[in-house]
C-alpha positions in Angstrom: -14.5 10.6 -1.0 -11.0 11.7 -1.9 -8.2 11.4 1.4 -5.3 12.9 1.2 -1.9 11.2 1.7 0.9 12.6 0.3 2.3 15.5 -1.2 3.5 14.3 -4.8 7.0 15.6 -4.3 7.3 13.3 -1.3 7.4 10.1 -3.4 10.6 7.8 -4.3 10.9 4.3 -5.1 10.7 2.0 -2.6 8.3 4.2 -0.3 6.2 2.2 2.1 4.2 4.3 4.6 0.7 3.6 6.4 -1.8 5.5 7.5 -5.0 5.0 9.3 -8.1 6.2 7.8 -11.1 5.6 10.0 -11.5 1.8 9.9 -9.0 1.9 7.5 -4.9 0.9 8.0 -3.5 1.7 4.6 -0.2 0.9 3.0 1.1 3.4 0.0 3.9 1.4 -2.0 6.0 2.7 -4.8 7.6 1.0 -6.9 9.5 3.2 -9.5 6.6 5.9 -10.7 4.3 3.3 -9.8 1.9 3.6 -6.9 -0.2 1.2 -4.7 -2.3 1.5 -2.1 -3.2 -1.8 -0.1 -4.7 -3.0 3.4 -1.6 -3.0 5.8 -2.4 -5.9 7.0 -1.4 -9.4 5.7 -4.9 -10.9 4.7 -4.1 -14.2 5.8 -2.2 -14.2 9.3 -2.6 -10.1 9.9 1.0 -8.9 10.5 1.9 -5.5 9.6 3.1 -5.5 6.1 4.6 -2.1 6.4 7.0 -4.0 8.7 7.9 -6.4 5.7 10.5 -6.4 2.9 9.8 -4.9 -0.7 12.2 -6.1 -3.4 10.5 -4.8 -6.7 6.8 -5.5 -6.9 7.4 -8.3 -4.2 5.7 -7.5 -0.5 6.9 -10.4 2.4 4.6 -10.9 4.9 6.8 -10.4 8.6 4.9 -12.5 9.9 4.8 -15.8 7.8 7.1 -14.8 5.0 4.8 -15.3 2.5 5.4 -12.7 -0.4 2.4 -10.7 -2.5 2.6 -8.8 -6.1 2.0 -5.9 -4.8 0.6 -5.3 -8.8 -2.0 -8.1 -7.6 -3.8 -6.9 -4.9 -7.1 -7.2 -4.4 -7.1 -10.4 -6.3 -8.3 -13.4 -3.8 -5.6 -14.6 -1.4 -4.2 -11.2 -1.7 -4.4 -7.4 0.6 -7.1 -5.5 -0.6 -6.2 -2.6 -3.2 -7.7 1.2 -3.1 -8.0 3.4 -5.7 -5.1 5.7 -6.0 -6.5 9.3 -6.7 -4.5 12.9 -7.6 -5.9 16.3 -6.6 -3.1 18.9 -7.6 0.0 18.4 -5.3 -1.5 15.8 -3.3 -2.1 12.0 -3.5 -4.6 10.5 -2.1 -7.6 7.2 -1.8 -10.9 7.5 -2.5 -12.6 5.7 -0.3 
């Protein structure tokens, strides 16, 4: 089912902002035109990574300082990744 997140216009590079869906804390990354949408928390010692630094693709964990590709989530060892979905104006996850 399509969520809505964002307006499209809202978007710039280097946007990090989370939002709870449900069950579900999300993190929506851009890098450049490119979008992400991952579980906020860090898979491995579950620290908020919309607290942690973004340089380019590169997510650090705040709370271990280990750093994921945000291009590489959902890949084991990694956050979960969501499917990013448009309707019109609005961004969204289909979840």
């Amino acid at each position: 089912m399509f969520q809505r997140l964002l307006r499209l216009d809202q978007l710039h590079d280097g946007l990090r902002a989370r939002f709870r869906l449900g069950r579900h804390e999300l993190l929506l990354v851009c890098v450049g035109t490119e979008v992400f949408i991952l579980d906020a928390r860090c898979p491995h010692a579950g620290a908020d990574l919309g607290r942690g630094s973004l340089s380019g693709y590169q997510l650090r964990c705040p709370g271990h300082g280990q750093t994921f590709d945000v291009r590489a989530a959902g890949r084991a060892g990694q956050p979960a990744r969501y499917p990013v979905a448009y309707d019109g104006q609005w961004l969204g996850v289909e979840l």
